[in-house]
HTML snippet that shows the backbone in 3Dmol.js (N, CA, C, O; Angstrom):
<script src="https://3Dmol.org/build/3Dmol-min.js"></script>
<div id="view" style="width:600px;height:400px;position:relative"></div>
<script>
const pdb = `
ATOM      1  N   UNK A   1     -25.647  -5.428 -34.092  1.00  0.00           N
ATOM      2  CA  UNK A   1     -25.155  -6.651 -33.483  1.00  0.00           C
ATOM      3  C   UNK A   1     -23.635  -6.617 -33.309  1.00  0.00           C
ATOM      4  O   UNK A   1     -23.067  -6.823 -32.237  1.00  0.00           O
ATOM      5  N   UNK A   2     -23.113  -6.374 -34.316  1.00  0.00           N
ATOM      6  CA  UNK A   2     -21.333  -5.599 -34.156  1.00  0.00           C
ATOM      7  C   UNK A   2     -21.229  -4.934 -33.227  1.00  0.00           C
ATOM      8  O   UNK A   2     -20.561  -5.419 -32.313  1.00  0.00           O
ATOM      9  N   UNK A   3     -21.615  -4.028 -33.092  1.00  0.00           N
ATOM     10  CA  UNK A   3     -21.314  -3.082 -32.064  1.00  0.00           C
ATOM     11  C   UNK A   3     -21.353  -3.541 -30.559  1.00  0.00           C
ATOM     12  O   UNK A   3     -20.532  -3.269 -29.683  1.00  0.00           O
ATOM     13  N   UNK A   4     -22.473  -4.284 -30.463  1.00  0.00           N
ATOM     14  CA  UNK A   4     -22.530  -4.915 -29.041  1.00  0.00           C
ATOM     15  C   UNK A   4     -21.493  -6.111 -29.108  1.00  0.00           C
ATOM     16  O   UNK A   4     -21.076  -6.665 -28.091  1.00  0.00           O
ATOM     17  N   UNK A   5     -21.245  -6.340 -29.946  1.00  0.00           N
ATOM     18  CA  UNK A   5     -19.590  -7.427 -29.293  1.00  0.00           C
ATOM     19  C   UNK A   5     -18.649  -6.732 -29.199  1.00  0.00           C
ATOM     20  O   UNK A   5     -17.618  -7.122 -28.652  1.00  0.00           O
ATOM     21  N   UNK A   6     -18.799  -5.442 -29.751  1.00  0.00           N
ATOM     22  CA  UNK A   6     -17.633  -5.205 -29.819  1.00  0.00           C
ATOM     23  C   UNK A   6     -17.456  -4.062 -28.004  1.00  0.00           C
ATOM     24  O   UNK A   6     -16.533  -4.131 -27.192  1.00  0.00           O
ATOM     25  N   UNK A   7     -18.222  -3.510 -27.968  1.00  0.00           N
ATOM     26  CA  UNK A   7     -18.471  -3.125 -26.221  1.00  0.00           C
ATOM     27  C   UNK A   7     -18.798  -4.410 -25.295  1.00  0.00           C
ATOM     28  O   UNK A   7     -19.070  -4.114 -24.131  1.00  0.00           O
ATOM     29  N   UNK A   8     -18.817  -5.815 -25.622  1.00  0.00           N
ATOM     30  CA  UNK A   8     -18.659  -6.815 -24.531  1.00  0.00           C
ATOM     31  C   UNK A   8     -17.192  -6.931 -24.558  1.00  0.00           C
ATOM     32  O   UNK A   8     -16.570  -7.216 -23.534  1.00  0.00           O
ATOM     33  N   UNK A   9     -16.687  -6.748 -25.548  1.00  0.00           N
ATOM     34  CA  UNK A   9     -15.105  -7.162 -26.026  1.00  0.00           C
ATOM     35  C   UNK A   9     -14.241  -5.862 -24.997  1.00  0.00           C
ATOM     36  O   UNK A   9     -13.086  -5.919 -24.578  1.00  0.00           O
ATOM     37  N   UNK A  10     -14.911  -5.125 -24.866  1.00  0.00           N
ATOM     38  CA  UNK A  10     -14.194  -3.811 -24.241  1.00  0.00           C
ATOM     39  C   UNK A  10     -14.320  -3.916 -22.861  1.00  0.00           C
ATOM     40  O   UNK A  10     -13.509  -3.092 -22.439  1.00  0.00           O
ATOM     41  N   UNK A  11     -14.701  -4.291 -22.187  1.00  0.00           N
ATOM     42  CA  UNK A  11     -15.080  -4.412 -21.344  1.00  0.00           C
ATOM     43  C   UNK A  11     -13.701  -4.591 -20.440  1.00  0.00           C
ATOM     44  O   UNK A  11     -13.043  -5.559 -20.819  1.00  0.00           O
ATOM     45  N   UNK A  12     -12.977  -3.682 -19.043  1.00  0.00           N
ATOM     46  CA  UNK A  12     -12.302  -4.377 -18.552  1.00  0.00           C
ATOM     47  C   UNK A  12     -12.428  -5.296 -17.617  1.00  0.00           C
ATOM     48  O   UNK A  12     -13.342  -5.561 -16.836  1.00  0.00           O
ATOM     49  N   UNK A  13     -11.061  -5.885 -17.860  1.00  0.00           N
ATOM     50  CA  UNK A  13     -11.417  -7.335 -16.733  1.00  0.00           C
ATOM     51  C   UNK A  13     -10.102  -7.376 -16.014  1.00  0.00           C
ATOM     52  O   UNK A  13      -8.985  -7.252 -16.518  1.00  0.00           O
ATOM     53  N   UNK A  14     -10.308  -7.506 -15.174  1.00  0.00           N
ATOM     54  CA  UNK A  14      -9.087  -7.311 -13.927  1.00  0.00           C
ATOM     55  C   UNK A  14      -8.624  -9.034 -13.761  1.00  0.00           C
ATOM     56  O   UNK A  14      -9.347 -10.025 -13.860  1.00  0.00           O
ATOM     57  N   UNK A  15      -7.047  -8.934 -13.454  1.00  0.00           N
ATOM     58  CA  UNK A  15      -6.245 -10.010 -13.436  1.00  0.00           C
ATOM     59  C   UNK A  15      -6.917 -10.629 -12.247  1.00  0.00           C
ATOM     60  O   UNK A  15      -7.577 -11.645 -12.464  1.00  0.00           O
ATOM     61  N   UNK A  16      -6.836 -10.083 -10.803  1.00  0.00           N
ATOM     62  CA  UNK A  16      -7.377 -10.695  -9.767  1.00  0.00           C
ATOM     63  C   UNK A  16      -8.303 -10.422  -9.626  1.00  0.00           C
ATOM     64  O   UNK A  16      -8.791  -9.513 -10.298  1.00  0.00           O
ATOM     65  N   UNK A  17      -9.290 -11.352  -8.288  1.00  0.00           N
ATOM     66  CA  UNK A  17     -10.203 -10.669  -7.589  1.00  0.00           C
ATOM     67  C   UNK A  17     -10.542 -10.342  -6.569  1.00  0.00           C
ATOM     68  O   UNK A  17      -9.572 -10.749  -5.930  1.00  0.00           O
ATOM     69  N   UNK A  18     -11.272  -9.841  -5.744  1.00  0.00           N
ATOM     70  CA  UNK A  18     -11.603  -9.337  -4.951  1.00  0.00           C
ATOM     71  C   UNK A  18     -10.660  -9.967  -3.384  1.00  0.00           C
ATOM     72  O   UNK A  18     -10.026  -9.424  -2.480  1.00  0.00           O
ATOM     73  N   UNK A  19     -11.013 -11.296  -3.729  1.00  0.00           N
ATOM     74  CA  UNK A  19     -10.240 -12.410  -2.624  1.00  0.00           C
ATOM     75  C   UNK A  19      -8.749 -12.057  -2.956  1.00  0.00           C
ATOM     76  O   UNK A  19      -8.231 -11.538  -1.967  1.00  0.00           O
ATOM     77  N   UNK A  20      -8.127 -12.134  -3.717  1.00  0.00           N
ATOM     78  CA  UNK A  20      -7.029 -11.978  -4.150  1.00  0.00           C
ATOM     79  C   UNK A  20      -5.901 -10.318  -3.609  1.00  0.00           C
ATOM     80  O   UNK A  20      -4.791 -10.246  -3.081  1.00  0.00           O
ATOM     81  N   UNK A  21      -6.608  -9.546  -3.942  1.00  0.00           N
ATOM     82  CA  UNK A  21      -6.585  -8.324  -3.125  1.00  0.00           C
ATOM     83  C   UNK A  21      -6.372  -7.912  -1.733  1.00  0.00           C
ATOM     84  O   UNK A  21      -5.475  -7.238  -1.228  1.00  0.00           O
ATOM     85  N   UNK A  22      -7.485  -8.516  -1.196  1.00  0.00           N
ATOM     86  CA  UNK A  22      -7.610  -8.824  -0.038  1.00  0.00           C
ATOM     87  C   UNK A  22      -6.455  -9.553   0.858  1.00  0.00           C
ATOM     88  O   UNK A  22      -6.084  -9.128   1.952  1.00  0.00           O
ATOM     89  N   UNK A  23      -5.905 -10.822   0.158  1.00  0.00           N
ATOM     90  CA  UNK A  23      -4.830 -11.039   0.918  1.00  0.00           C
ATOM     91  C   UNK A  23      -3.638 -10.484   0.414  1.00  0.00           C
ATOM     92  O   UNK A  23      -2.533 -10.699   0.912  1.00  0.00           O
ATOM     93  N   UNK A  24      -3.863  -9.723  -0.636  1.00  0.00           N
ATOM     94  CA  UNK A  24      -2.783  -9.053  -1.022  1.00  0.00           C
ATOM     95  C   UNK A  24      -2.217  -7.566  -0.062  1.00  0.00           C
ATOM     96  O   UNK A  24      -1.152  -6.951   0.003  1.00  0.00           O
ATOM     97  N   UNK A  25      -3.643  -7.421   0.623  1.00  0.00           N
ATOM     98  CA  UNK A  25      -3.264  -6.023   1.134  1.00  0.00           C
ATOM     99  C   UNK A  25      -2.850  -6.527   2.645  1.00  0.00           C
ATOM    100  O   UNK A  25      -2.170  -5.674   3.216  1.00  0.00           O
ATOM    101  N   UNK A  26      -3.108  -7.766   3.469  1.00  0.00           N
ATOM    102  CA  UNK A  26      -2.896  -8.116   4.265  1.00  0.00           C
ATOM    103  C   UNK A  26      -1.350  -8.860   4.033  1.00  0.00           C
ATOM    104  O   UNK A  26      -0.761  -9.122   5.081  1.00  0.00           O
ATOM    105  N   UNK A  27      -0.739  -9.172   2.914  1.00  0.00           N
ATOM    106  CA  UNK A  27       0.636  -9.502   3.379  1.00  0.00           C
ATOM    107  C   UNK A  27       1.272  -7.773   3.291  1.00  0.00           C
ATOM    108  O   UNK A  27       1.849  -7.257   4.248  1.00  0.00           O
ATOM    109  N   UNK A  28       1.080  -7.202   2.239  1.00  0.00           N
ATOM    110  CA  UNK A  28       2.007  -5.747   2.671  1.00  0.00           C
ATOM    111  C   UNK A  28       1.511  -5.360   3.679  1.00  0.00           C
ATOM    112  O   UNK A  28       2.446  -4.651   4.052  1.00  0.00           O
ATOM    113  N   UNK A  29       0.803  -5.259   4.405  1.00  0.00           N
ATOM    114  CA  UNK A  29       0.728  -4.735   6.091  1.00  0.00           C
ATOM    115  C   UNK A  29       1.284  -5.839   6.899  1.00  0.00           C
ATOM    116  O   UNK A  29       1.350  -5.719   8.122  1.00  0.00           O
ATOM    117  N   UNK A  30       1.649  -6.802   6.357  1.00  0.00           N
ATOM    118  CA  UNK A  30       2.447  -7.991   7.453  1.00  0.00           C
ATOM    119  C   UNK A  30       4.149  -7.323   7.050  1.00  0.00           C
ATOM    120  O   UNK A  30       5.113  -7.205   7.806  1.00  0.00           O
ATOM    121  N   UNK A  31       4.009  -6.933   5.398  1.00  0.00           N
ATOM    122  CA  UNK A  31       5.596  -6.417   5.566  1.00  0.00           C
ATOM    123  C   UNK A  31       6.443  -5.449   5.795  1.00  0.00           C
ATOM    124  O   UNK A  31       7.655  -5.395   6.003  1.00  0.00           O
ATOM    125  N   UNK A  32       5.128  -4.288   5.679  1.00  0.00           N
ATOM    126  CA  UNK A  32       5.455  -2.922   6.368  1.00  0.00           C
ATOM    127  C   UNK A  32       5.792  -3.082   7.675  1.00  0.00           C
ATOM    128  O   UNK A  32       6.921  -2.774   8.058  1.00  0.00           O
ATOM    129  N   UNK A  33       4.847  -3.589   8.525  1.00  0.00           N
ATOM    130  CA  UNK A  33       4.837  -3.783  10.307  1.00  0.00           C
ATOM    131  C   UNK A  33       6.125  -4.441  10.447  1.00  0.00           C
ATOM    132  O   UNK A  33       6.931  -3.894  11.201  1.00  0.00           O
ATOM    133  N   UNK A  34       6.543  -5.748   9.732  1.00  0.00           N
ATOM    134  CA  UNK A  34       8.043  -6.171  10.137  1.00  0.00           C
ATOM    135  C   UNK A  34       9.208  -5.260  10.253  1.00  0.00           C
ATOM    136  O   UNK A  34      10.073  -5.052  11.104  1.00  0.00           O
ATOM    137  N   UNK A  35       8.786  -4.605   8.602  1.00  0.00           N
ATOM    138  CA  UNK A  35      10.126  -2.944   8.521  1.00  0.00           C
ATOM    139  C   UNK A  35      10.119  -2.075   9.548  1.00  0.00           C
ATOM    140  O   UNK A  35      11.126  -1.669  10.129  1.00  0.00           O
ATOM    141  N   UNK A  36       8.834  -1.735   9.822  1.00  0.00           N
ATOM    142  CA  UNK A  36       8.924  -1.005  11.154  1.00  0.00           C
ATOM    143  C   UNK A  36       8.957  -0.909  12.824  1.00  0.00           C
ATOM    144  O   UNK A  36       8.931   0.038  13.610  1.00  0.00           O
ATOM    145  N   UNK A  37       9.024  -2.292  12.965  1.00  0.00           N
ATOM    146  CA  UNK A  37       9.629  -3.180  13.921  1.00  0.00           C
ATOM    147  C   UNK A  37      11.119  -3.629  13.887  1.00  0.00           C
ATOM    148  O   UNK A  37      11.704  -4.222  14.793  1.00  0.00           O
ATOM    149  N   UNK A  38      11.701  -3.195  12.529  1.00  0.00           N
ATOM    150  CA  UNK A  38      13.182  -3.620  12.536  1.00  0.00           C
ATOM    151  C   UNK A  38      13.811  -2.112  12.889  1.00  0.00           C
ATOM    152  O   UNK A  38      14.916  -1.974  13.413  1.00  0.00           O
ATOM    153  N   UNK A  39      13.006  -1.094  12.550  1.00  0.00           N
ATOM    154  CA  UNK A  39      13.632   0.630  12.755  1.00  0.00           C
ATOM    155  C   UNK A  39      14.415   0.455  13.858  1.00  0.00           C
ATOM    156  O   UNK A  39      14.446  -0.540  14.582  1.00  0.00           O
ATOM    157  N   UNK A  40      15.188   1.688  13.981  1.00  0.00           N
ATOM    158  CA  UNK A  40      15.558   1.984  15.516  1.00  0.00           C
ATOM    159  C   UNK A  40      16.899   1.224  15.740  1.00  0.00           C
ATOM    160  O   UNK A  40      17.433   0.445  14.950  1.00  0.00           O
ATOM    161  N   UNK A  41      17.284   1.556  16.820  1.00  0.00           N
ATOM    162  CA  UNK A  41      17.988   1.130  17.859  1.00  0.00           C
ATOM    163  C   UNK A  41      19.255   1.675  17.815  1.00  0.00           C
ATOM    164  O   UNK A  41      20.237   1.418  18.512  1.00  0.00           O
ATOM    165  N   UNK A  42      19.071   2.698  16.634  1.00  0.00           N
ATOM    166  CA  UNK A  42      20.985   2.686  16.451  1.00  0.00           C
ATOM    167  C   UNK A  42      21.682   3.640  17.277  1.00  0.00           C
ATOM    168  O   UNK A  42      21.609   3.135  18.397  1.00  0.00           O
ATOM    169  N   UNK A  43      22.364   4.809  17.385  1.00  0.00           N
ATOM    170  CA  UNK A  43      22.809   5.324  18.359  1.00  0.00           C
ATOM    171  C   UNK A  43      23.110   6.530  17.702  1.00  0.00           C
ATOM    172  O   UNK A  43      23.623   6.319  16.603  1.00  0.00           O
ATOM    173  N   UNK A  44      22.976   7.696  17.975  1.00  0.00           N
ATOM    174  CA  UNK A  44      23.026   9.215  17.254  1.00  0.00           C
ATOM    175  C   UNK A  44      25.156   9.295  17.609  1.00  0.00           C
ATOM    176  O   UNK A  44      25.718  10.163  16.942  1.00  0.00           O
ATOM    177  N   UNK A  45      25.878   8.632  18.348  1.00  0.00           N
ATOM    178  CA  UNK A  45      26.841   8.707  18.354  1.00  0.00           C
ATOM    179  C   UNK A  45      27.606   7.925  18.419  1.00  0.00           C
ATOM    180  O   UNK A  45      27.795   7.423  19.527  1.00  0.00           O
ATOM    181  N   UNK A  46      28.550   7.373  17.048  1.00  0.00           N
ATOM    182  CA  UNK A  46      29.182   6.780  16.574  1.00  0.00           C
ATOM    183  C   UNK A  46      30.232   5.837  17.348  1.00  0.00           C
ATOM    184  O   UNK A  46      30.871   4.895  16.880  1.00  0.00           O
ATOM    185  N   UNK A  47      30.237   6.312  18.574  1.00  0.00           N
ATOM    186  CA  UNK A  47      31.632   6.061  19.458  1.00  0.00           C
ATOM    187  C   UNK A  47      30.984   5.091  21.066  1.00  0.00           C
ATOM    188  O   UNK A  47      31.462   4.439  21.995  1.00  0.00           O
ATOM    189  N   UNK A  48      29.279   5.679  20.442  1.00  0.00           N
ATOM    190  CA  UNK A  48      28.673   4.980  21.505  1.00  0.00           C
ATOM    191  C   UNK A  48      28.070   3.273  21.098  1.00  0.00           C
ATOM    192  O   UNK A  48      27.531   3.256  19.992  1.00  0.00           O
ATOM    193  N   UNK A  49      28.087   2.055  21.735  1.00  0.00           N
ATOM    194  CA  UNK A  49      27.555   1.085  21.415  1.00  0.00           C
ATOM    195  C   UNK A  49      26.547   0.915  21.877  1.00  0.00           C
ATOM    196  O   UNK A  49      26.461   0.980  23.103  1.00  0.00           O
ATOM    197  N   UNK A  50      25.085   0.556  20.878  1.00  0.00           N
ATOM    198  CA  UNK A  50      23.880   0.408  21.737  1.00  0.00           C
ATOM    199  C   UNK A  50      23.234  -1.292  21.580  1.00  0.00           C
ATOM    200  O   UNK A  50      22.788  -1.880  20.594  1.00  0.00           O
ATOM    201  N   UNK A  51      23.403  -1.696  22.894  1.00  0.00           N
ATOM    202  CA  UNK A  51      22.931  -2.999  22.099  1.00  0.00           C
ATOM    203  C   UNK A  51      21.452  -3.619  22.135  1.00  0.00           C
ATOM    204  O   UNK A  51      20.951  -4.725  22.337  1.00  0.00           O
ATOM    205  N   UNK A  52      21.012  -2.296  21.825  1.00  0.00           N
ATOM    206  CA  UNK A  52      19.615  -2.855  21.549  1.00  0.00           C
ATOM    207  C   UNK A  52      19.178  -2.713  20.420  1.00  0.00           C
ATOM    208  O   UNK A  52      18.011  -2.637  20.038  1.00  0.00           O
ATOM    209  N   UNK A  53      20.205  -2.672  19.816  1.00  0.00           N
ATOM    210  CA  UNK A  53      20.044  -3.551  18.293  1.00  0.00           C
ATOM    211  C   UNK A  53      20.015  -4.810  17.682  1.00  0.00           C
ATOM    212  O   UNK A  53      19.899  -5.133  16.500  1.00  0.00           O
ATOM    213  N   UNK A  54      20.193  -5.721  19.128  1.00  0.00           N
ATOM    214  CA  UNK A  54      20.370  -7.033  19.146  1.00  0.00           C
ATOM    215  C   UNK A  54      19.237  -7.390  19.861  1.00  0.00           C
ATOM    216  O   UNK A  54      19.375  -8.549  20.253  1.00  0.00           O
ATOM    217  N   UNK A  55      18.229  -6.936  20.189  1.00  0.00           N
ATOM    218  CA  UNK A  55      16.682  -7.132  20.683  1.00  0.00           C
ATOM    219  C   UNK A  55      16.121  -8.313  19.721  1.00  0.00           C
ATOM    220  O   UNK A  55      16.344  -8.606  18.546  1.00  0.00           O
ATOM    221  N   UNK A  56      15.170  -8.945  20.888  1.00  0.00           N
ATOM    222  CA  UNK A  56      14.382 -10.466  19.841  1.00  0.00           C
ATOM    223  C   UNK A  56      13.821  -9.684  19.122  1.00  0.00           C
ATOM    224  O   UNK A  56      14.186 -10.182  18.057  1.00  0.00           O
ATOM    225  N   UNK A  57      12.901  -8.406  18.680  1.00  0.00           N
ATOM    226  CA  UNK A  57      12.320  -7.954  18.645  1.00  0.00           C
ATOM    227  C   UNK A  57      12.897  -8.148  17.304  1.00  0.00           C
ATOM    228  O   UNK A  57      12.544  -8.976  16.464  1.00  0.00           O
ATOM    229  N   UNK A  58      13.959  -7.152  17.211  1.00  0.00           N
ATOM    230  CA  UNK A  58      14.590  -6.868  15.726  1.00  0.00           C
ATOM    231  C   UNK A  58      15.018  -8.011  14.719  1.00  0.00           C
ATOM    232  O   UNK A  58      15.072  -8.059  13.490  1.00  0.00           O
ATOM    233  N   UNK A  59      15.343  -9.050  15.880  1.00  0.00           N
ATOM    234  CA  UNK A  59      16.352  -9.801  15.241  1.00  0.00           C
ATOM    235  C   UNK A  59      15.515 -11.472  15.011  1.00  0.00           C
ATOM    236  O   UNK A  59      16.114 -12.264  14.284  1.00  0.00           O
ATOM    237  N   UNK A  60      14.523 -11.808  15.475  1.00  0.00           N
ATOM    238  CA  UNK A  60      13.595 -12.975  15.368  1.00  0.00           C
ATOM    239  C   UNK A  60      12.543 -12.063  15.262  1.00  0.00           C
ATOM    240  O   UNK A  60      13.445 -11.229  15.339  1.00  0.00           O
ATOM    241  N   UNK A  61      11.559 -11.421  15.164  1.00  0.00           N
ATOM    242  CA  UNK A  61       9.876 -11.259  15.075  1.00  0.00           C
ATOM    243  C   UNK A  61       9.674 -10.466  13.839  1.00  0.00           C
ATOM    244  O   UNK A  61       8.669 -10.529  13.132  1.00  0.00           O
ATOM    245  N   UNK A  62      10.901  -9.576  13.597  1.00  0.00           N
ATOM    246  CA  UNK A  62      10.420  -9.011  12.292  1.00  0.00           C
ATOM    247  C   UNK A  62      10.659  -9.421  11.330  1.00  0.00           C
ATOM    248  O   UNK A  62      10.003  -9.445  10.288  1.00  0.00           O
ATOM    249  N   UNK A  63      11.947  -9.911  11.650  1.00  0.00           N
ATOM    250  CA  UNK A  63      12.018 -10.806  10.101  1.00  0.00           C
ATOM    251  C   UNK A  63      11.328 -11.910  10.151  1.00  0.00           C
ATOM    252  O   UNK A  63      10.928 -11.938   8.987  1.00  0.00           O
ATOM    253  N   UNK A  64      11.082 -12.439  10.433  1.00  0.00           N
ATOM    254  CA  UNK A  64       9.790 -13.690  10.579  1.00  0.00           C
ATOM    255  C   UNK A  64       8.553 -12.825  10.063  1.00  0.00           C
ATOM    256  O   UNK A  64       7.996 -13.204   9.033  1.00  0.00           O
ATOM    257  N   UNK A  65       8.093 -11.691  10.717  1.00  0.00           N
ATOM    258  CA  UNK A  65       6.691 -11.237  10.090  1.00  0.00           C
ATOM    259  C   UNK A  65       7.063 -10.883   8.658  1.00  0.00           C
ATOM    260  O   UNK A  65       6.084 -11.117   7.950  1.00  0.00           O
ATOM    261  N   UNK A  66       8.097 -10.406   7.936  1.00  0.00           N
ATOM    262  CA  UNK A  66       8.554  -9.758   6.629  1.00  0.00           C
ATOM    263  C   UNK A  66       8.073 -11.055   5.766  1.00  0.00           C
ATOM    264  O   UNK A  66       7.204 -11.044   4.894  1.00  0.00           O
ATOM    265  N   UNK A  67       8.963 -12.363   6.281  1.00  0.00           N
ATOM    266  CA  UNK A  67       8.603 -13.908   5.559  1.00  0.00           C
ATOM    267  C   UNK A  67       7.581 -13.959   5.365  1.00  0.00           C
ATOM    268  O   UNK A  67       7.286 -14.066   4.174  1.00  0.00           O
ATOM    269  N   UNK A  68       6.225 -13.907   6.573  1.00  0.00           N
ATOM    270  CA  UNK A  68       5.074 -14.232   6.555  1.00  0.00           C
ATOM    271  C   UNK A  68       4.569 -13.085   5.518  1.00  0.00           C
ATOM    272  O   UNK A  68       3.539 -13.563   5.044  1.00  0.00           O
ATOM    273  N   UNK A  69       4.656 -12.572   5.282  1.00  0.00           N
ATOM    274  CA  UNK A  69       4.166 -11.531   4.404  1.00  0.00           C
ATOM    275  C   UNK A  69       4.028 -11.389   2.895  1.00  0.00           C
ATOM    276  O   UNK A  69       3.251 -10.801   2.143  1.00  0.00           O
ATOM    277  N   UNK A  70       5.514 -12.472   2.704  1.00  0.00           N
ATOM    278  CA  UNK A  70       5.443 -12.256   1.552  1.00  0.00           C
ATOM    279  C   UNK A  70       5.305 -13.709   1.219  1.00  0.00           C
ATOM    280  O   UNK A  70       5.393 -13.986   0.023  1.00  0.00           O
ATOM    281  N   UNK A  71       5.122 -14.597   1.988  1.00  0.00           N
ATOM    282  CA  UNK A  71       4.395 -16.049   1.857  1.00  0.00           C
ATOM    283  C   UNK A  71       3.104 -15.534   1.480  1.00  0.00           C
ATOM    284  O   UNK A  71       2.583 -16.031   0.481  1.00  0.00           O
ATOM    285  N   UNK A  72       2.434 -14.531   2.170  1.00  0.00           N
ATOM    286  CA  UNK A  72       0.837 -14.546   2.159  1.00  0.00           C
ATOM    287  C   UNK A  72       0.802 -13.804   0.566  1.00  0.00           C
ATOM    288  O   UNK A  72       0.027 -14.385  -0.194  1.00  0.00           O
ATOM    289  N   UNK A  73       1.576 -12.537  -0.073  1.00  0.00           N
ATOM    290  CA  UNK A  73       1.748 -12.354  -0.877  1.00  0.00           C
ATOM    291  C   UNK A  73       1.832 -13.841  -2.041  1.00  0.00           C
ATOM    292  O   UNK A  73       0.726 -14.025  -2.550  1.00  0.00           O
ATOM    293  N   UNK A  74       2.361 -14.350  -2.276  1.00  0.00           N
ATOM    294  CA  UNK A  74       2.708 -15.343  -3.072  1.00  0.00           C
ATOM    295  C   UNK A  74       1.277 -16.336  -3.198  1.00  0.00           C
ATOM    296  O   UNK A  74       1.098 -16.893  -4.281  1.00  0.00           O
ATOM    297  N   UNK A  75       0.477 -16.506  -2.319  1.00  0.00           N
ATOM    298  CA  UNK A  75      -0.619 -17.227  -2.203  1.00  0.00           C
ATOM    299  C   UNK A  75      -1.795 -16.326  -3.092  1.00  0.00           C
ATOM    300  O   UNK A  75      -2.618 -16.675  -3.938  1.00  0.00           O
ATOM    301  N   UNK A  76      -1.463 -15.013  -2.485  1.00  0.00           N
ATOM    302  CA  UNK A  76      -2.590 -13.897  -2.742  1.00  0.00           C
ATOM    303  C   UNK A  76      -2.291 -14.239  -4.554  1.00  0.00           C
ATOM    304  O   UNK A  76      -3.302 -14.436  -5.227  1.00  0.00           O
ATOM    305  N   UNK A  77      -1.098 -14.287  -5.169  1.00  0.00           N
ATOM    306  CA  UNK A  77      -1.114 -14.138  -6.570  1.00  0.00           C
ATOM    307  C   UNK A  77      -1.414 -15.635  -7.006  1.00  0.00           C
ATOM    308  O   UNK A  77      -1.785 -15.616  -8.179  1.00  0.00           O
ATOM    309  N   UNK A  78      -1.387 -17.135  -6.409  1.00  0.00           N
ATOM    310  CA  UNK A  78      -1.391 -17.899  -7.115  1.00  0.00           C
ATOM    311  C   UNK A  78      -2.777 -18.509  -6.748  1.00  0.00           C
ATOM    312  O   UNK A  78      -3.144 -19.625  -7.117  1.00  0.00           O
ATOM    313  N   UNK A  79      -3.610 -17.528  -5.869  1.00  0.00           N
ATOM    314  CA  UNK A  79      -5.279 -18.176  -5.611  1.00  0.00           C
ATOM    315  C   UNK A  79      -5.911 -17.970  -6.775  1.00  0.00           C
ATOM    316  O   UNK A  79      -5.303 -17.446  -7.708  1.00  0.00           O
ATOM    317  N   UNK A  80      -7.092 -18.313  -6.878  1.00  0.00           N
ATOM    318  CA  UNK A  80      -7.618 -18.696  -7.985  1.00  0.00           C
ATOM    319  C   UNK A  80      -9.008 -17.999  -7.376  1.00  0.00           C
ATOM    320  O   UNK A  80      -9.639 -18.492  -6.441  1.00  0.00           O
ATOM    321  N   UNK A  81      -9.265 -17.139  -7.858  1.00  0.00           N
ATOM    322  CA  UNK A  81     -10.138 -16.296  -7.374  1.00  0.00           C
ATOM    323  C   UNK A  81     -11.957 -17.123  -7.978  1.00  0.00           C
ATOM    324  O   UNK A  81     -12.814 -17.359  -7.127  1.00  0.00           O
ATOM    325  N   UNK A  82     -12.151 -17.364  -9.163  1.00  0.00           N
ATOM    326  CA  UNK A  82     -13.133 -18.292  -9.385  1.00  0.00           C
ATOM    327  C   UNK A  82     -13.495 -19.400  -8.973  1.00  0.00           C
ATOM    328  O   UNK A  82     -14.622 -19.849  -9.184  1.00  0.00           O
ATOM    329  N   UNK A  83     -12.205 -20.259  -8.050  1.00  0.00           N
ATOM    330  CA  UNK A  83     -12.735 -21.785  -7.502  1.00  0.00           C
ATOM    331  C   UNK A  83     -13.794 -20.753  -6.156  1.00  0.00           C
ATOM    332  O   UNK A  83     -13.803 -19.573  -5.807  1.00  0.00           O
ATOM    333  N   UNK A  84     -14.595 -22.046  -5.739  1.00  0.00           N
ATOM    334  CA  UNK A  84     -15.287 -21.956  -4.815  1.00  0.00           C
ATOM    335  C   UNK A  84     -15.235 -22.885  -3.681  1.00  0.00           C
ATOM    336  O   UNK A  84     -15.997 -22.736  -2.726  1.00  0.00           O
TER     337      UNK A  84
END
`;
const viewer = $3Dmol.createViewer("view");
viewer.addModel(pdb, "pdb");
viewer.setStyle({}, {cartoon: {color: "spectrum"}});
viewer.zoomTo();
viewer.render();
</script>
């Protein structure tokens, strides 16, 4: 009878679940895609100005997706994986 509590007692149990994960892996792909939407634009020569480093692209959409990302992050850790 010991023994079997003591292998229920062992048993691991993971902090999150499944749901939890899930939006966990969907904000780091919201914050990778922002980083790699901010890459680029710079200019291989120092003397040259490129200004498409000032693109909406770079400068409103990725950092906005980086936010969203780690909003969805922050949810992913404070859901409650047992409510229904």
């Amino acid at each position: 009878m010991g023994e079997k509590k003591r292998k229920d007692a062992a048993k691991p149990t993971f902090v999150f679940g499944k749901k939890n994960y899930k939006f966990m892996f969907i904000g780091l792909a919201c914050i990778a895609l922002g980083f790699i939407l901010m890459a680029g634009g710079g200019s291989d020569d120092p003397n040259v100005f490129n200004p498409e480093i000032f693109s909406w692209r770079r400068i409103r959409l990725a950092p906005t997706l980086v936010l969203i990302g780690f909003v969805i992050q922050i949810y992913a850790i404070l859901l409650n994986p047992d409510k229904k």
